[in-house]
C-alpha positions in Angstrom: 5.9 21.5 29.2 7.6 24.2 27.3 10.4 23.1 24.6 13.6 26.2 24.5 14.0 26.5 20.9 17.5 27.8 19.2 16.8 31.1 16.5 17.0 28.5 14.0 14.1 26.4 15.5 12.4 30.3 15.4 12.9 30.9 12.1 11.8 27.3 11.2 8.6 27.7 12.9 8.0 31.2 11.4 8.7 29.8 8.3 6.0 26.9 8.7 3.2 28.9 9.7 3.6 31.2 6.5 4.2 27.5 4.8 3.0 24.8 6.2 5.0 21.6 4.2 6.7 18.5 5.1 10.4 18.3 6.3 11.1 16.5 2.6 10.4 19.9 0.5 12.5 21.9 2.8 15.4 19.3 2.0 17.2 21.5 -0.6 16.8 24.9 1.2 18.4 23.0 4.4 21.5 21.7 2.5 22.3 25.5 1.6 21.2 27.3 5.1 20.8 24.7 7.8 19.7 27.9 10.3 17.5 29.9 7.9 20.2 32.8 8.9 19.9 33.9 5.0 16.0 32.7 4.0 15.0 36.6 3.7 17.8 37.4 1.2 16.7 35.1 -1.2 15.0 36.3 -4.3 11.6 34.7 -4.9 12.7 32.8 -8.2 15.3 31.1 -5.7 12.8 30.0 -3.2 10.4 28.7 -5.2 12.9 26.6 -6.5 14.5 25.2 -3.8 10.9 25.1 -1.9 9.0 23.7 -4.7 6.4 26.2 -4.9 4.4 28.6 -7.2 6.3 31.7 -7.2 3.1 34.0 -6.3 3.3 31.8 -2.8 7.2 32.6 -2.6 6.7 36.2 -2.9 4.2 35.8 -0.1 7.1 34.1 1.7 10.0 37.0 0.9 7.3 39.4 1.9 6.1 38.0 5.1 8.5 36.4 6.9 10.8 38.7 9.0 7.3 40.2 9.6 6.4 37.2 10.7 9.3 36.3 12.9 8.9 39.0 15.1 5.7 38.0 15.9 4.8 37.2 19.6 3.8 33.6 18.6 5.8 32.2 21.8 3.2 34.2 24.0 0.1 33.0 22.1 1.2 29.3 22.1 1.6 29.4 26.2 -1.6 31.2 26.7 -3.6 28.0 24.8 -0.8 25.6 26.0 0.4 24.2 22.5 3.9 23.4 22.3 5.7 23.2 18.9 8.1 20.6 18.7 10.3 21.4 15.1 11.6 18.2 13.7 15.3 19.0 14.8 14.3 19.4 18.4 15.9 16.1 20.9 11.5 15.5 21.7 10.9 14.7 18.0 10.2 11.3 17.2 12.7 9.8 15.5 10.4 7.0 13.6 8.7 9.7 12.2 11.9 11.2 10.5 11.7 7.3 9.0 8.8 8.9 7.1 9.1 10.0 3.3 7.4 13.2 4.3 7.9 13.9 7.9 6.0 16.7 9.3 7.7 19.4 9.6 6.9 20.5 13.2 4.8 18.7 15.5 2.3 20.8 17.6 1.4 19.5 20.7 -1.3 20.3 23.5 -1.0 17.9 26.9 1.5 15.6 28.1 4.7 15.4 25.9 6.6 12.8 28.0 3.9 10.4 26.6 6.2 10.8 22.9 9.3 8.9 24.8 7.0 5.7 25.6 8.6 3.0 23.8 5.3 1.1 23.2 2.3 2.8 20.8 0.0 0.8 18.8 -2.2 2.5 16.7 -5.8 1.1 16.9 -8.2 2.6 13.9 -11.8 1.6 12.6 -15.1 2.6 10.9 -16.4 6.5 11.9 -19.6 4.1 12.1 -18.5 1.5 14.2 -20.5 -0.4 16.3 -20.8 -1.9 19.8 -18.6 -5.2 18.3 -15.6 -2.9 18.3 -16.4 -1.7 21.7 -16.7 -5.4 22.9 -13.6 -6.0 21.3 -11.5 -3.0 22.7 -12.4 -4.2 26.0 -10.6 -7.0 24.9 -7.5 -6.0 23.2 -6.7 -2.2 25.3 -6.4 -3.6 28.3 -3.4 -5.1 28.4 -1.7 -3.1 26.1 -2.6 -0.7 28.9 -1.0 -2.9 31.8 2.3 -3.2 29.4 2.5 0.8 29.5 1.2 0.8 25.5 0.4 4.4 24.4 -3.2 4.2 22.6 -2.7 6.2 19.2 -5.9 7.3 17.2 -7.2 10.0 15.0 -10.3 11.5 17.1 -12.4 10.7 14.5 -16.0 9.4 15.2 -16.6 5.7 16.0 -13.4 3.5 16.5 -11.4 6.2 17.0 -13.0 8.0 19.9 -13.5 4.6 21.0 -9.8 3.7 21.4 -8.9 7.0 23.3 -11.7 6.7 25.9 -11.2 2.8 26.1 -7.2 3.8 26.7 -8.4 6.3 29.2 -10.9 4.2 30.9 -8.3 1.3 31.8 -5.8 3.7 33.1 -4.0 3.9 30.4 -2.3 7.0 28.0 -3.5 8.1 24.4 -2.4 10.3 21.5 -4.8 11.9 18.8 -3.3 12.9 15.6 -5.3 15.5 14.8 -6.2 16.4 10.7 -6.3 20.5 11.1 -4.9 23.1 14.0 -5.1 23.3 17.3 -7.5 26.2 17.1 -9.8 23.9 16.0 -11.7 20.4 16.9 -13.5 18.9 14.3 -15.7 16.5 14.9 -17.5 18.9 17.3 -19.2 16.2 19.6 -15.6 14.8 20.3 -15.0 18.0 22.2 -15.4 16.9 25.8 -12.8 14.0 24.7 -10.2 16.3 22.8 -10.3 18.6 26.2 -10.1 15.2 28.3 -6.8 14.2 26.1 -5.7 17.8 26.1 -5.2 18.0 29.9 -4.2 13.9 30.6 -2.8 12.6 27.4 -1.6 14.5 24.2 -3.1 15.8 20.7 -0.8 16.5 18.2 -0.8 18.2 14.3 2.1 19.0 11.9 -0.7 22.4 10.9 -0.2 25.8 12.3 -3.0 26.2 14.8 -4.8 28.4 12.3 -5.4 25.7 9.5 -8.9 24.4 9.8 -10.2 20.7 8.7 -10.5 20.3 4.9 -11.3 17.0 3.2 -7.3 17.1 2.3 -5.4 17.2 5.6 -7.1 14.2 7.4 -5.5 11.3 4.6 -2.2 13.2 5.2 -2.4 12.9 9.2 -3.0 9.1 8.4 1.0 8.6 7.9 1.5 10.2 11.3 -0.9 7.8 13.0 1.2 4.8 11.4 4.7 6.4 11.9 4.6 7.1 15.5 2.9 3.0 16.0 4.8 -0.6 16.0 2.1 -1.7 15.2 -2.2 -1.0 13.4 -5.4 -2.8 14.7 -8.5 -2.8 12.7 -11.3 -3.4 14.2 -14.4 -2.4 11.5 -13.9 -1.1 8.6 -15.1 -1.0 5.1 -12.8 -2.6 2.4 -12.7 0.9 1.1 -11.9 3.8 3.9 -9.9 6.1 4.9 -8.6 3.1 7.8 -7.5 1.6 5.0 -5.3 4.4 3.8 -4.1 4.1 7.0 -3.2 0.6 6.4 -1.3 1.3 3.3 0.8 3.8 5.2 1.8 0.8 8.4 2.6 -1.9 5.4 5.3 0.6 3.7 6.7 1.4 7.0 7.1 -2.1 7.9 4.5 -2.1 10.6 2.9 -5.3 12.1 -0.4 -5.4 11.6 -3.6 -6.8 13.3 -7.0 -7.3 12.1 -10.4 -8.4 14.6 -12.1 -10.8 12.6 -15.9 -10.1 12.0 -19.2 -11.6 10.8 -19.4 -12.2 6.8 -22.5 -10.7 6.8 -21.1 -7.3 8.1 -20.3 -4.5 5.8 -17.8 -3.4 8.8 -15.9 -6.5 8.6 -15.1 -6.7 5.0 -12.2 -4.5 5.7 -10.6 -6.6 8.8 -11.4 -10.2 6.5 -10.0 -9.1 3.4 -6.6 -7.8 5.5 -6.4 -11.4 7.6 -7.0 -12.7 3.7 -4.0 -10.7 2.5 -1.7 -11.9 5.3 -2.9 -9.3 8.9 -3.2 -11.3 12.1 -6.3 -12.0 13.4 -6.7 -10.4 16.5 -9.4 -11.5 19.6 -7.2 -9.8 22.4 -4.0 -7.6 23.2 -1.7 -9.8 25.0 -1.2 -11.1 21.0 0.0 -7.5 20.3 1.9 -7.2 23.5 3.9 -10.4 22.7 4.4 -8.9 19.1 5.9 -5.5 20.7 8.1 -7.7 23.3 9.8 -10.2 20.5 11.2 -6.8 19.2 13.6 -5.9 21.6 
């Protein structure tokens, strides 16, 4: 699906991929020039003020970015499919604006539509997760599935990967938050999956296709995962992980969340116990969730 932007939608976007930040440290610069009509005039000292950055990256920006906006990106994004979705465009999410630092643009590959469900639940684990959260999926997904719930993961090893292809396997839709750009797919063995979602279902980023996977970008896609979910479902995990992180994100946005009990003498439960222990519900299959997500309408 291609999304018409307005010129200030352009500007934003060449903007982003010069600087890729959250919507919250272009807050200032938008109270001053809501269409980026003046950005280029600024002097340097100005926008690192209002932008919050080193100058040496601000004179990057002043030097770049007319440069930049007349750059063909348009083309190259409908020659690999992606569609950018800026944070003022009517297919944003709107819970995600509920976020302290909403991304600034989402970019998408796949179906779009699947962003207007009105169910997702978020279901995360252990990048070593083991058949017990398999056996438990097959419990839970599907019918969340049958109650037209969107499946949102990360595409990370283990429970993730397990969630999309247990989403896609009952019939059902999915959404990867991806931790890098487009351009690339980290991990590499998920490949055949990220192509499956890419076609069917929907990957998303807030990077510019060219960022690649660094140890820093995946705990930042984590609040992504949570915004766009009613509600989280761990299945494994240790008591200290990055699904935990993931956790802390879904408790400050008020999320409900679900926890699969597991074996004391599991590693992989000690995550899911000490959550039920701290106040998660204890999950053994979906219609729970589903009558969670229908008591708030």
């Amino acid at each position: 699906m291609r999304v018409k932007l307005t010129d200030g939608e352009k500007r934003l976007l060449a903007l982003h991929y010069l600087l890729p930040i959250p919507k919250n440290r272009l807050n200032a610069l938008y109270e001053i020039d809501p269409n980026l009509e003046k950005l280029h005039t600024y002097s340097a000292e100005r926008l690192a003020f209002l932008l919050r950055i080193k100058i040496e990256k601000a004179v990057y920006l002043k030097e770049n970015f007319l440069k930049n906006l007349s750059t063909p990106y348009d083309l190259l994004y409908k020659k690999h499919r992606i569609t950018p979705i800026p944070f003022t465009h009517s297919l944003y999410p709107k819970r995600l604006l509920e976020l302290i630092d909403p991304p600034t643009i989402l970019y998408t590959k796949g179906d779009t539509s699947i962003l207007a469900e009105k169910f997702k639940v978020a279901i995360i684990g252990s990048r070593k997760a083991t058949v017990y959260s398999e056996n438990a999926m097959s419990l839970i997904v599907p019918p969340l599935v049958e109650n037209n719930t969107v499946i949102v993961s990360g595409l990370a090893k283990g429970a993730d990967a397990m969630a999309h292809k247990a989403a896609i396997f009952y019939g059902g839709k999915t959404i990867a938050v991806l931790g890098h750009g487009l351009f690339h797919l980290y991990p590499y063995e998920n490949k055949e999956l990220a192509n499956e979602i890419s076609e069917n279902h929907l990957l998303i980023s807030e990077y510019p296709s060219y960022v690649k996977p660094e140890r820093w970008t995946f705990p930042m896609r984590n609040r992504i995962i949570s915004g766009l979910s009613d509600a989280v479902i761990v299945t494994e995990s240790a008591s200290k992980s990055g699904t935990m992180s993931t956790v802390e994100h879904a408790l400050d946005h008020g999320k409900h969340i679900f926890a699969v009990p597991g074996s004391v003498m599991s590693s992989l439960s000690e995550g899911p116990n000490q959550l039920i222990d701290e106040g998660a519900r204890p999950l053994w299959n979906g219609f729970q969730v589903v009558g969670s997500l229908l008591n708030q309408i």
